[in-house]
C-alpha positions in Angstrom: 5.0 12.3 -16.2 5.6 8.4 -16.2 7.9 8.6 -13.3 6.6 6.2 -11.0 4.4 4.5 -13.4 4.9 0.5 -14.6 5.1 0.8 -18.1 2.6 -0.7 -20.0 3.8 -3.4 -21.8 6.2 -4.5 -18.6 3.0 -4.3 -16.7 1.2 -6.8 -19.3 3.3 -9.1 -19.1 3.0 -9.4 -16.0 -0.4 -9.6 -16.2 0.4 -12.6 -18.6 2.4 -14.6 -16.3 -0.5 -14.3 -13.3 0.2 -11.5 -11.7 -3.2 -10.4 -10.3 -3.3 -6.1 -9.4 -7.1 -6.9 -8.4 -5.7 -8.9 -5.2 -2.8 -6.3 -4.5 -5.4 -3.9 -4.6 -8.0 -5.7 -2.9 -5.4 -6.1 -0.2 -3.9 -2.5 0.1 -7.8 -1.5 1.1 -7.6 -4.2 3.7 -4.5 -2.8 5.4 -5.8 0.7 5.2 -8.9 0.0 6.7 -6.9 -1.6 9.4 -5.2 1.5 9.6 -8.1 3.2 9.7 -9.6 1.1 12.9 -5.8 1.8 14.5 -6.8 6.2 14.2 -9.7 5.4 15.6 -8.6 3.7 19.0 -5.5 5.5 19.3 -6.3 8.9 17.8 -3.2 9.2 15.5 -1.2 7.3 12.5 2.0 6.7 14.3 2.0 2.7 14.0 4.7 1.1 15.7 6.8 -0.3 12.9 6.9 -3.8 14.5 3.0 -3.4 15.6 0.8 -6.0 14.1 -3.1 -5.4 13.8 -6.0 -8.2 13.3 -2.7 -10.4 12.3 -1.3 -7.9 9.7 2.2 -6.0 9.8 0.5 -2.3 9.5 3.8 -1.0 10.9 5.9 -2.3 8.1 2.9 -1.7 5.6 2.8 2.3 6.5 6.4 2.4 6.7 6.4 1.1 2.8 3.5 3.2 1.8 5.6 6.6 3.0 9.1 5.1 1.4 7.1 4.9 -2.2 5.2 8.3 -1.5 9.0 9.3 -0.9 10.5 7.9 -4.2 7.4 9.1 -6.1 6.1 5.9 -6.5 2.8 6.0 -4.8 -0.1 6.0 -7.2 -2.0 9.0 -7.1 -5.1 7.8 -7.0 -4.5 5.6 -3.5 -2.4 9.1 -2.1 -4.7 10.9 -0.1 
């Protein structure tokens, strides 16, 4: 269903006002490549929550990423 889904319309307006998805996007690939590099040094996914990587928070990123997977808000087609 829609549950976790920005309506539409909300979502184009938005859009009208300047909000840009392409560099939220853009960034979400850049913190999960960092996370990425962190698996493969360390051999795992458990980020500190305070531990920053090439000057990013990826412990407070991943920690956000689970609470929307949690709520049903992570889109599907980032949820892997």
């Amino acid at each position: 269903g829609l549950k976790g889904k920005l309506d539409r319309a909300l979502a184009k307006r938005l859009e009208n006002v300047g909000v840009q998805w392409v560099i939220l996007s853009e960034q979400w690939e850049k913190d999960y490549r960092l996370l990425i590099k962190f698996r493969q040094r360390e051999g795992h996914c458990n980020v500190p929550a305070k531990h920053i990587e090439s000057g990013r928070n990826l412990g407070t990123w991943l920690e956000a990423q689970r609470q929307q997977k949690n709520e049903g808000k992570l889109d599907e087609t980032i949820e892997r």
